[in-house]
C-alpha positions as CSV (number, residue, x, y, z in Angstrom):
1,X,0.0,0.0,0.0
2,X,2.7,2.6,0.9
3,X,5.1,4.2,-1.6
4,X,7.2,6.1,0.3
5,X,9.0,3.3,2.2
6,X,10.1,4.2,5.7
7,X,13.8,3.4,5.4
8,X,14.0,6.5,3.2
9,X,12.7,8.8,6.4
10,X,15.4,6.4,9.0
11,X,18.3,7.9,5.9
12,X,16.9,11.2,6.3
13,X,16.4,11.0,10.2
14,X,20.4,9.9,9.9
15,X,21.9,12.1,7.2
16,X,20.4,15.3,9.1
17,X,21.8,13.9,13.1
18,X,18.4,14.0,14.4
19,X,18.2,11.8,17.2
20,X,15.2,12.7,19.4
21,X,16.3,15.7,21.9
22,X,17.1,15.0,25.5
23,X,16.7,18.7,26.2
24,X,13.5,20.5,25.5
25,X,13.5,23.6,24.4
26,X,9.7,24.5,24.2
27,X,10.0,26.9,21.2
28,X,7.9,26.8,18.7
29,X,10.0,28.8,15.7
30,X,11.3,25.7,13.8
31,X,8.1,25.1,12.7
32,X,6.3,28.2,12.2
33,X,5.3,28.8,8.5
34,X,3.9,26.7,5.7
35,X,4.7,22.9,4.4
36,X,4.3,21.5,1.7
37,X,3.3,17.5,2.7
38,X,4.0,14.1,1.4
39,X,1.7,11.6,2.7
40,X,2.3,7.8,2.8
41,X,0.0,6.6,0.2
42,X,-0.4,5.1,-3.0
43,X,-2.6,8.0,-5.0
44,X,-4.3,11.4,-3.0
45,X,-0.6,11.8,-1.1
46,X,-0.3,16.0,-0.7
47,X,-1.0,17.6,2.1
48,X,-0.1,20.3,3.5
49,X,0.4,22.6,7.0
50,X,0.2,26.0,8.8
51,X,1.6,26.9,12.3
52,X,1.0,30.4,13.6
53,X,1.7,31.8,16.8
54,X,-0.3,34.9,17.5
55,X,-1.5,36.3,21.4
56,X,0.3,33.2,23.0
57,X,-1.3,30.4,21.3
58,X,-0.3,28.4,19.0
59,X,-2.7,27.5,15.7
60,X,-2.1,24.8,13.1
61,X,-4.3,24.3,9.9
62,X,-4.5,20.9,7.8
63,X,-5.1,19.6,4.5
64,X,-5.0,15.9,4.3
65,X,-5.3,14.5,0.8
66,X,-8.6,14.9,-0.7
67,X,-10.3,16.9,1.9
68,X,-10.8,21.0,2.4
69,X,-8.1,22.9,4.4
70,X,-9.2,22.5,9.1
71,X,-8.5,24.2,11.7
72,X,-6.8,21.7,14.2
73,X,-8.2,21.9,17.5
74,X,-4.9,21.5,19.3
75,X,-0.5,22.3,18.7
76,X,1.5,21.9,21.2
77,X,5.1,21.4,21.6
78,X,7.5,19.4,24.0
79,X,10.9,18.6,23.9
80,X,11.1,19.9,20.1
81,X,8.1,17.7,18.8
82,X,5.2,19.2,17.2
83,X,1.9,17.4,18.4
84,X,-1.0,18.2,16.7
85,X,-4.7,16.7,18.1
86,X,-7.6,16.8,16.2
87,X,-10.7,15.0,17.1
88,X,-14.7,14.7,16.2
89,X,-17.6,13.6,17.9
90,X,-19.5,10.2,17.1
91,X,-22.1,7.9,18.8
92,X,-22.0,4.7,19.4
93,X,-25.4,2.6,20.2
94,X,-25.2,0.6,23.1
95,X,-28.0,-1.8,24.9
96,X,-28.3,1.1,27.4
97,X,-28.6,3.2,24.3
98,X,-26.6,6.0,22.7
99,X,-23.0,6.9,24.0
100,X,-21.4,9.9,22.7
101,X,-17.5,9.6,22.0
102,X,-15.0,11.7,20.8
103,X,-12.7,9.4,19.0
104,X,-8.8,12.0,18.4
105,X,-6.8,12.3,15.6
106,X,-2.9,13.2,16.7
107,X,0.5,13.9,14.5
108,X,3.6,13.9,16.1
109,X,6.6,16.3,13.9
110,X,10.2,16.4,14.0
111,X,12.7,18.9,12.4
112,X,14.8,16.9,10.7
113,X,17.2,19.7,8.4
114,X,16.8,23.0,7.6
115,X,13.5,23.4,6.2
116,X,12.4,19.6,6.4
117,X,10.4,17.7,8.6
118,X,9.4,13.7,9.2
119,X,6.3,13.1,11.3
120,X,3.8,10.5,11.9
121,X,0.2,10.5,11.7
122,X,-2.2,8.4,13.8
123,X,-5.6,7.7,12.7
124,X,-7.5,5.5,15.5
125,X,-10.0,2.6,14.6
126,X,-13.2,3.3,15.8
127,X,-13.9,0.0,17.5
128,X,-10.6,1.9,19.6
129,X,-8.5,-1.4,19.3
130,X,-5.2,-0.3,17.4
131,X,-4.7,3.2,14.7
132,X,-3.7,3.2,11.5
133,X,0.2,5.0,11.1
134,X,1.2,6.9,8.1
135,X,4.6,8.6,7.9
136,X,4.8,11.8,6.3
137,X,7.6,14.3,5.3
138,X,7.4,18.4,5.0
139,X,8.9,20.2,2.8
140,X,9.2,23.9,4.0
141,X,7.2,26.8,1.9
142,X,9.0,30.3,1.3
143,X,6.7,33.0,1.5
144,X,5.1,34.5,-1.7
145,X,6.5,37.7,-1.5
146,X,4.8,40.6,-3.5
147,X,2.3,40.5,-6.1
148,X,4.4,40.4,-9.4
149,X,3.3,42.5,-12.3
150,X,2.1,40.9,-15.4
151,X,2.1,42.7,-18.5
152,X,0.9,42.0,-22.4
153,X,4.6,41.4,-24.1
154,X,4.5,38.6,-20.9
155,X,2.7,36.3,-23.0
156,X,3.0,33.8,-25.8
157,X,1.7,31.5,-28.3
158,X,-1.9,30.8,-27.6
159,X,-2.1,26.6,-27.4
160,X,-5.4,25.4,-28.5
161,X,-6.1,22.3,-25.6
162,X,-9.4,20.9,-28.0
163,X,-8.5,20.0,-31.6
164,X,-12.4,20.0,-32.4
165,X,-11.8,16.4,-33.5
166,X,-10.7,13.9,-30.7
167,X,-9.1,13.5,-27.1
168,X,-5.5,13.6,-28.5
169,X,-3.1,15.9,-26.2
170,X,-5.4,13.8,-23.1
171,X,-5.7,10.6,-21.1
172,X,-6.9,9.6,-17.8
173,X,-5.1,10.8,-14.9
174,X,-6.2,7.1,-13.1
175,X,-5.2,3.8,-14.2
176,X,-8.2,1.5,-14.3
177,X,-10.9,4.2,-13.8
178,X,-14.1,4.4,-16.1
179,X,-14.0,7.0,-18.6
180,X,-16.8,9.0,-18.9
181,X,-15.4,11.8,-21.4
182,X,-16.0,12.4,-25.1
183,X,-15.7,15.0,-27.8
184,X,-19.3,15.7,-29.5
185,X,-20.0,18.2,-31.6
186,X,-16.1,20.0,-30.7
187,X,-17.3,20.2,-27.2
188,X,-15.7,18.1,-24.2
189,X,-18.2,16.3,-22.5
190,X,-18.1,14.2,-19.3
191,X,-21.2,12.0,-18.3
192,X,-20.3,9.7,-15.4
193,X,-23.4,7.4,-15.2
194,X,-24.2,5.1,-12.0
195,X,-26.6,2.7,-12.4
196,X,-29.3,3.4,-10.0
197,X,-29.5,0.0,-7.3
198,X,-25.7,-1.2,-8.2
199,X,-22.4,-0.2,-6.9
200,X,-20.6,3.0,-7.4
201,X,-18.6,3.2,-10.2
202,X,-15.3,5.4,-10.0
203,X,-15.3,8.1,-13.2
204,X,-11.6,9.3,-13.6
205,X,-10.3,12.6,-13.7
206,X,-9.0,13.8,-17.3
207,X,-5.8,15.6,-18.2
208,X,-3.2,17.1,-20.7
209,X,-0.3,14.8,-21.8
210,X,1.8,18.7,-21.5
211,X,2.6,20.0,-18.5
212,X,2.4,24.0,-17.8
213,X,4.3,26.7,-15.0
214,X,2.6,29.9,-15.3
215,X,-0.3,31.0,-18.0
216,X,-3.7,32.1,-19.1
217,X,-6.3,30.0,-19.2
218,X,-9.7,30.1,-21.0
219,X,-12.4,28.2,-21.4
220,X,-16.2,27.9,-21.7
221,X,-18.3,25.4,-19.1
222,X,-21.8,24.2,-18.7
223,X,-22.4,22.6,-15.3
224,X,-26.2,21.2,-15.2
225,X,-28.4,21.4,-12.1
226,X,-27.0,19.5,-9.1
227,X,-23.9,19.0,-10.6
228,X,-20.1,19.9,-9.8
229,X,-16.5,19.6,-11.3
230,X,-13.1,21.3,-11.3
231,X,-10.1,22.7,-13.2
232,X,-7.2,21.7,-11.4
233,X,-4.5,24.1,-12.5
234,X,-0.9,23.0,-12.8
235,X,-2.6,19.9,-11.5
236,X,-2.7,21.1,-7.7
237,X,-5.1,24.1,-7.3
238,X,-8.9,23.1,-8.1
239,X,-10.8,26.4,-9.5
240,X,-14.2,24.7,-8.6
241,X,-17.3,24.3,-11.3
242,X,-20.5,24.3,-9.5
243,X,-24.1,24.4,-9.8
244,X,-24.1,27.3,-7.1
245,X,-26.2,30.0,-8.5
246,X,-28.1,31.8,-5.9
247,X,-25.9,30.6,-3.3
248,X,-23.6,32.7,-1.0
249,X,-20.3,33.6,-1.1
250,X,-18.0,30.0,-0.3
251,X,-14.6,28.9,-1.5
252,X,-15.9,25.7,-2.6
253,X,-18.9,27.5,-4.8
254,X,-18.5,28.5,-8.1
255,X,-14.7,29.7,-9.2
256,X,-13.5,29.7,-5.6
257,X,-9.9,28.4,-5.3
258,X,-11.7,25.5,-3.0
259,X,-11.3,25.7,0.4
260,X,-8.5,28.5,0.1
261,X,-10.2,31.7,-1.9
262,X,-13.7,32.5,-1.8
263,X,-14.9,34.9,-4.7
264,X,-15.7,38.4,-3.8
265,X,-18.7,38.2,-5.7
266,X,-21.0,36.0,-7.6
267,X,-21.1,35.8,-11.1
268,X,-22.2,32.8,-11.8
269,X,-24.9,32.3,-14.6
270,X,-28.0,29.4,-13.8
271,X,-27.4,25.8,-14.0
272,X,-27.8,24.9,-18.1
273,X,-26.1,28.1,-19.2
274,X,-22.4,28.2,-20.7
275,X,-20.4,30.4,-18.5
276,X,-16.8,32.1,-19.8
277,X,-13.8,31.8,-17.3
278,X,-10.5,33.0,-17.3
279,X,-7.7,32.3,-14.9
280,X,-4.4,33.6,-14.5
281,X,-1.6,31.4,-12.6
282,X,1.6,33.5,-12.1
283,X,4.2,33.2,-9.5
284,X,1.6,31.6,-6.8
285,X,-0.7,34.3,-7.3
286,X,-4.2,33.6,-9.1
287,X,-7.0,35.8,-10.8
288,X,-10.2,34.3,-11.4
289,X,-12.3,36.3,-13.9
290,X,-15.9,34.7,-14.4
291,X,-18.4,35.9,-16.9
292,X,-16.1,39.1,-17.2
293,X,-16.5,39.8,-13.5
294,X,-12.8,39.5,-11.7
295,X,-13.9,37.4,-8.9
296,X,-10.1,36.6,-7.4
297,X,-7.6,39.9,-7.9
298,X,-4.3,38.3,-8.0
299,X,-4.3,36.6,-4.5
300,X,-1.8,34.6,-3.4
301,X,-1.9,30.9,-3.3
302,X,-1.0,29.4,0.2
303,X,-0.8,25.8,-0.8
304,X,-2.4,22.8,-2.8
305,X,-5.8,21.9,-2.4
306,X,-7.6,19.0,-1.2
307,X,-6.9,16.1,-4.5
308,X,-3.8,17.5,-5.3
309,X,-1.4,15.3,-7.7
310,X,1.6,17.1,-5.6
311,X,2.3,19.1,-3.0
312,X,4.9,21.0,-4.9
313,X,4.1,24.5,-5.9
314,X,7.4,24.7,-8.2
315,X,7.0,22.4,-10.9
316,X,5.2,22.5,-14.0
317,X,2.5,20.5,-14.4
318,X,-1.2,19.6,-16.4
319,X,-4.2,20.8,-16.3
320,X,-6.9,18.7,-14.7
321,X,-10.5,18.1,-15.0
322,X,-12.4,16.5,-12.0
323,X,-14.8,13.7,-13.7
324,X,-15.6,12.1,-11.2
325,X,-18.5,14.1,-9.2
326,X,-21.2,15.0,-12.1
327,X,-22.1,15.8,-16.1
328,X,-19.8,19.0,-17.2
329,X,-19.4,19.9,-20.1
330,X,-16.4,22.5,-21.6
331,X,-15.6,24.0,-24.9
332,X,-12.9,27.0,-26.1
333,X,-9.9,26.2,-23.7
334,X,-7.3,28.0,-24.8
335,X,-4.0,28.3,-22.9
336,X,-1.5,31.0,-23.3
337,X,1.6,30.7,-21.4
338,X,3.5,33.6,-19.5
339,X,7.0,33.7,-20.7
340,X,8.6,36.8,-19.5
């Protein structure tokens, strides 16, 4: 199951002289900033960590794999380990009734090198005999530093991503996943049927054979009623597609960076309607511009979100299409790179 085998953290753990210390220190700056994770698994492995210390307290947040960006509910520190606990309620029927327990979540961290951590994760069962362990490494996160200017000489060749004919330039991001995409008509459709009374069946996610750093993207998407995708940028920041007209302003509505950046207004057109969107990666900093409205003003990017094929911000990579959650359909996606 794992592909990060743990000998590779034990060479680390010895290449860097970290031994557990027999002093502690109790001091929290090590590990104050951002980190870029890499989780133990075989697919869905970035994650990704905050620790701030503000009025005397310190405050971690989380992104583990697939899911939105937490709030942990406790960081502590102690002899120059980072323990994070996180926990959530359940209940548990008994023949007296209904018992409520609140089954916690805890990570313990090491600073292994300059900018590097090794940590452990454990996730308890919840009939409480045993936890599953995943090892994890961190990679520290330099800040963003100012927003850059981008100017019109900046850009270059427009790349057309749809030839109007077939699916050449894309394939299926996973290996033995249904595919639910086709090109009808010049327009990229994904229909992901389940057959109502049978079990689910997994829809992959589609991508470009190219990989990209910093551009302009454009394209044209028609999300039905109910339904949801998502443009994964560089392969690790979802711009979500959403039925969410009439809804209020939320990260993981429509054209949100999801879970990170909630629009500052909406734009978005009803469910049936083709919708234009343009989005501008550049040197961690996005702008999201739906149906000519700029909804995200060059804000910058504070990690990877939740599906992630990396957690690292610096290398090029595809664009993505989330197939797996609803019929989407997209036309006119034009990418023009920034070139400087």
């Amino acid at each position: 199951m794992r592909t990060i085998h743990f000998q590779s953290f034990l060479i680390v753990l010895a290449l860097c002289g970290t031994a557990i210390p027999s002093k502690a220190q109790e001091s929290a700056e090590p590990f104050l900033g951002a980190w870029a994770l890499s989780l133990d698994y075989d697919n869905n492995h970035a994650g990704w960590l905050e620790l701030k210390q503000a009025d005397g307290y310190l405050d971690a947040s989380l992104l583990w794999r697939w899911a939105s960006v937490y709030p942990i509910d406790y960081a502590m520190i102690q002899d120059d380990v980072l323990r994070l606990f996180h926990g959530n309620d359940m209940v548990r029927k008994t023949e007296e009734g209904e018992r409520k327990l609140h089954p916690v979540q805890w990570y313990e961290i090491h600073k292994v090198g300059e900018g590097q951590l090794v940590g452990w994760a454990y996730f308890p069962k919840r009939d409480g005999l045993g936890a599953e362990k995943v090892v994890f490494t961190g990679k520290r996160i330099p800040p963003e530093g100012p927003p850059p200017q981008i100017k019109n000489s900046m850009f270059g060749e427009e790349i057309q991503l749809l030839n109007g004919k077939d699916l050449q330039g894309w394939e299926l991001n996973e290996k033995g996943a249904s595919n639910g995409w086709s090109l009808v008509d010049g327009v990229l459709v994904n229909n992901p049927v389940q057959k109502e009374g049978e079990a689910h069946i997994h829809y992959g996610n589609l991508r470009t054979t190219a990989t990209f750093e910093d551009f302009k993207l454009k394209l044209e998407v028609n999300v039905p009623e109910g339904s949801n995708s998502g443009v994964y940028l560089r392969g690790i920041y979802e711009i979500q597609i959403m039925d969410s007209y009439g809804g209020e302003l939320d990260s993981h509505h429509m054209g949100g960076l999801y879970s990170r950046i909630a629009p500052s207004e909406s734009a978005e057109k009803p469910a049936g309607e083709w919708q234009e969107m343009e989005m501008i990666l550049y040197k961690r900093y996005l702008t999201v511009i739906l149906n000519g409205k700029t909804i995200i003003d060059q804000q910058p990017v504070r990690g990877v979100t939740g599906g992630a094929l990396t957690s690292d911000q610096f290398s090029p990579g595809p664009i993505l299409l989330q197939g797996d959650h609803g019929k989407v359909s997209y036309r006119k996606l034009v990418l023009t790179p920034i070139v400087e």
